[in-house]
C-alpha positions in Angstrom: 9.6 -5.1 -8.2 7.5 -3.2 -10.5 5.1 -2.8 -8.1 7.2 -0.9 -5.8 8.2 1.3 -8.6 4.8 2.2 -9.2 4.3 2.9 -5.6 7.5 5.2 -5.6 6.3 6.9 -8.7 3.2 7.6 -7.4 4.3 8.7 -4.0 6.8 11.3 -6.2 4.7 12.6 -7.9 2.4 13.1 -5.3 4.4 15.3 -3.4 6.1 17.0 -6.7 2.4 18.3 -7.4 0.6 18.9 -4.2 0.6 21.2 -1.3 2.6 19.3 1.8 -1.0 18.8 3.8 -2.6 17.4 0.9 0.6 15.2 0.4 1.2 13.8 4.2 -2.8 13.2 3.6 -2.6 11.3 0.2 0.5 9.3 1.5 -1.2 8.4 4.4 -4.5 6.9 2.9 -2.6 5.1 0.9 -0.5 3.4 3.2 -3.6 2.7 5.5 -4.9 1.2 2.1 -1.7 -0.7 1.7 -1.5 -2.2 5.6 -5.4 -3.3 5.2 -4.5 -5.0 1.7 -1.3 -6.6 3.6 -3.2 -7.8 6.3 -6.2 -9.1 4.2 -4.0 -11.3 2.0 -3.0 -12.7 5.2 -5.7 -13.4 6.5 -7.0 -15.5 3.5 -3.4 -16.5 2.6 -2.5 -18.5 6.3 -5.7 -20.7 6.5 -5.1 -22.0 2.9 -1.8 -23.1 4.2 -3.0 -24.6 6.9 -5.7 -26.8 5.3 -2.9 -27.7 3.1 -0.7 -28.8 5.5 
């Protein structure tokens, strides 16, 4: 949970202190940083659970 805190915090303040272009930018990069984290911790994730099986 305090994860997604920081993330909402971050995302505020973002767009409290930028122009909108340079916020709709910032936001975006960091949810194409979020998606490839998300889908890299799958990636390694599912073949442990596999072997495990």
């Amino acid at each position: 949970m305090n994860f997604f805190r920081l993330i909402s915090k971050i995302i505020y303040s973002i767009w409290k202190d930028c122009t909108p272009l340079q916020a709709a930018l910032l936001t975006a990069v960091m949810l194409i940083i979020l998606l490839i984290l998300l889908f890299s911790l799958v990636q390694v994730i599912v073949p442990f659970t596999y072997i495990a099986i």
